[in-house]
C-alpha positions as CSV (number, residue, x, y, z in Angstrom):
1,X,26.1,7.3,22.3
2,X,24.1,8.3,25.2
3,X,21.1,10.0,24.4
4,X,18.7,11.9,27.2
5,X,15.2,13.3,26.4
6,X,11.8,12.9,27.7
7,X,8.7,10.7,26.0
8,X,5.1,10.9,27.0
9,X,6.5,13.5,29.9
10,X,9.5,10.7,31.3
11,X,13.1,11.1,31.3
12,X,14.7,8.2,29.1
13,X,18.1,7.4,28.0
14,X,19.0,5.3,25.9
15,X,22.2,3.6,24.2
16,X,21.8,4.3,20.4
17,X,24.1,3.8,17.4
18,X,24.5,7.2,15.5
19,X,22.4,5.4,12.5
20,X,19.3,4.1,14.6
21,X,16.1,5.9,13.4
22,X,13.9,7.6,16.3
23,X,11.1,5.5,15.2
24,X,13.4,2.5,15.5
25,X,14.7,3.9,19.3
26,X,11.1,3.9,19.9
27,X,10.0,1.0,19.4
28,X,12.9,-1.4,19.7
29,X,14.5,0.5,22.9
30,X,11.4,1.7,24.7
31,X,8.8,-0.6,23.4
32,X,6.6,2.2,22.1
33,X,4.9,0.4,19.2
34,X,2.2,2.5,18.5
35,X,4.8,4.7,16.3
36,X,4.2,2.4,13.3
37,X,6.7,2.3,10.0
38,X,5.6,2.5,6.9
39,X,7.5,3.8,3.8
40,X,11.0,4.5,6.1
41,X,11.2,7.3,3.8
42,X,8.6,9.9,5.5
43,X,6.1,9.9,3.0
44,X,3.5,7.7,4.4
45,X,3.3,9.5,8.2
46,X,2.5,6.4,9.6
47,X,5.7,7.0,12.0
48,X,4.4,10.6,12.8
49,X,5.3,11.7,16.5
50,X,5.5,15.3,18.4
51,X,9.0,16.6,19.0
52,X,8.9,19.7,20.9
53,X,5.4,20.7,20.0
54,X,5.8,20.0,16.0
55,X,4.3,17.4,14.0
56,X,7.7,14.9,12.8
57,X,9.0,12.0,10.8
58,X,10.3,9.6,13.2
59,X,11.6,7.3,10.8
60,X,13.4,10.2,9.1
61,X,15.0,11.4,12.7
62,X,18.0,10.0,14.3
63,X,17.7,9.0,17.7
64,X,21.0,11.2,18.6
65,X,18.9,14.3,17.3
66,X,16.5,13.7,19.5
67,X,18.7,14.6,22.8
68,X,17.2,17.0,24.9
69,X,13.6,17.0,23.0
70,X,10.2,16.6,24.0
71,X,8.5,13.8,22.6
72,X,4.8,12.7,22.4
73,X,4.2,9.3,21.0
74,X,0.5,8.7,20.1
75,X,0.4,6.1,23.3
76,X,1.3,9.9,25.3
77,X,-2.1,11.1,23.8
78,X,-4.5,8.9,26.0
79,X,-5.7,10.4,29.9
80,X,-4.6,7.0,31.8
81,X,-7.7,4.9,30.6
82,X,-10.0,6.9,29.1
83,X,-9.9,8.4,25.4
84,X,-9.2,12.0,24.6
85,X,-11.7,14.2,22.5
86,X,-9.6,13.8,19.5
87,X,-9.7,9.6,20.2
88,X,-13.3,9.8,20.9
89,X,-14.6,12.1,17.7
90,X,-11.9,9.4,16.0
91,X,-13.9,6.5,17.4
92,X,-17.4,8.2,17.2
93,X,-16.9,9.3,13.1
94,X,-15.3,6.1,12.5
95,X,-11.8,8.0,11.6
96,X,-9.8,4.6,11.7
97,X,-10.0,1.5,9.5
98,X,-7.4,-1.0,9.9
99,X,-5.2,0.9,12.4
100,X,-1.9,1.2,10.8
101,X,-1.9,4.9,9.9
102,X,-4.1,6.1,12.8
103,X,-1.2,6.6,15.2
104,X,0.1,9.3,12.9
105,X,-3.4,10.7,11.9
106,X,-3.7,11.3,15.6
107,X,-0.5,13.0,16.4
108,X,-0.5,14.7,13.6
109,X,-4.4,16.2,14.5
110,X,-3.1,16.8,17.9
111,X,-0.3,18.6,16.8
112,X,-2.6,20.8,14.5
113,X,-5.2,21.6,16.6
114,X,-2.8,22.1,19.5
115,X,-1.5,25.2,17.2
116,X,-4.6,26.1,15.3
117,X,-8.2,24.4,17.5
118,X,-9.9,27.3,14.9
119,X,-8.7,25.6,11.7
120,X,-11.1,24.8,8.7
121,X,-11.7,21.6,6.8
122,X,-9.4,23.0,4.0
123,X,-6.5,23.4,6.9
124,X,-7.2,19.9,8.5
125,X,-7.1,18.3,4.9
126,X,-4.1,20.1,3.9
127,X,-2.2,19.2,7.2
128,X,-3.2,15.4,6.8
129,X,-2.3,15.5,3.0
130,X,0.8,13.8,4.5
131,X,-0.5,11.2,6.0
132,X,-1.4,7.7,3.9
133,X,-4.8,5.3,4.4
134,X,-5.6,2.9,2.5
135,X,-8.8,1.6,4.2
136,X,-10.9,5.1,3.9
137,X,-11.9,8.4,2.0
138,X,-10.5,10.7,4.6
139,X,-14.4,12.3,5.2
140,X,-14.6,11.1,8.4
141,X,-11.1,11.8,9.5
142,X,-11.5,15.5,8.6
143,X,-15.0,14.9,10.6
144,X,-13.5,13.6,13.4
145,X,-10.6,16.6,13.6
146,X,-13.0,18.8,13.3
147,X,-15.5,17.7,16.0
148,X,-12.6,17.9,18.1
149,X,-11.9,21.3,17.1
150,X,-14.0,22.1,20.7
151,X,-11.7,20.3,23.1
152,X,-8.7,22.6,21.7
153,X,-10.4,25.2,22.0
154,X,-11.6,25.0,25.6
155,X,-7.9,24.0,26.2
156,X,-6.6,27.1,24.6
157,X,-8.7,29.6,26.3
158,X,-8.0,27.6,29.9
159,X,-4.3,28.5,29.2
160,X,-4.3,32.2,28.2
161,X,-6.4,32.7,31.9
């Protein structure tokens, strides 16, 4: 089937069997490896991407449902070669370890403070409770989120004016 939707704000379309996983159309079809699988049963988060605003399973998503959509990968994040707030408080609180679930942390923070730039430690812990590392505590990812808190914020307020 043909599917049409747009990825890091490009049109794509793609050939996809109605079994291929989005994560899978990602990667395989459009070479957009930063969505990483882990568990391929969307417990992990690892594969965590934004689909029309909201915070999503990609390995649990057809690509066929994803017709039409808005997608942000975590590779859609980045302002061409510099790091966004979120990527720098990551960097500067030292929010990643190995690298394999980081892609999800950060769509998934994105997504959140995107929605909620005034949420608490308890709110950024909850909302990441969904998403797996093996290589930290968590502390400094909920640090990082919620030095990052200020970007969102500033963001927020430049589109209500």
């Amino acid at each position: 089937m043909k599917v049409q939707f747009s990825v890091n704000g490009k049109s794509v379309e793609v050939e996809a069997e109605a079994r291929l996983t989005l994560a899978d159309c990602l990667r395989h079809k459009l070479g957009l490896t930063g969505t990483h699988v882990g568990c391929e049963h969307g417990v992990c988060g690892a594969c965590t991407i934004i689909v029309d605003g909201a915070a999503v399973r990609s390995c649990l998503m057809l690509a066929v449902q994803a017709d039409g959509a808005d997608i942000t990968t975590v590779e859609g994040l980045s302002h061409e070669d510099r790091l966004t707030p979120l990527q720098t408080a990551f960097r500067r609180n030292h929010g990643l370890q190995c690298g394999y679930c980081t892609p999800g942390m950060l769509t998934t923070s994105h997504a959140l403070l995107t929605n909620e730039p005034d949420c608490d430690a308890d709110r950024v812990r909850e909302v990441l409770s969904g998403n797996i590392c093996r290589c930290t505590g968590y502390v400094s990812i909920v640090e990082a989120v919620l030095e990052a808190r200020a970007a969102y914020r500033t963001d927020a307020e430049e589109d209500r004016a």
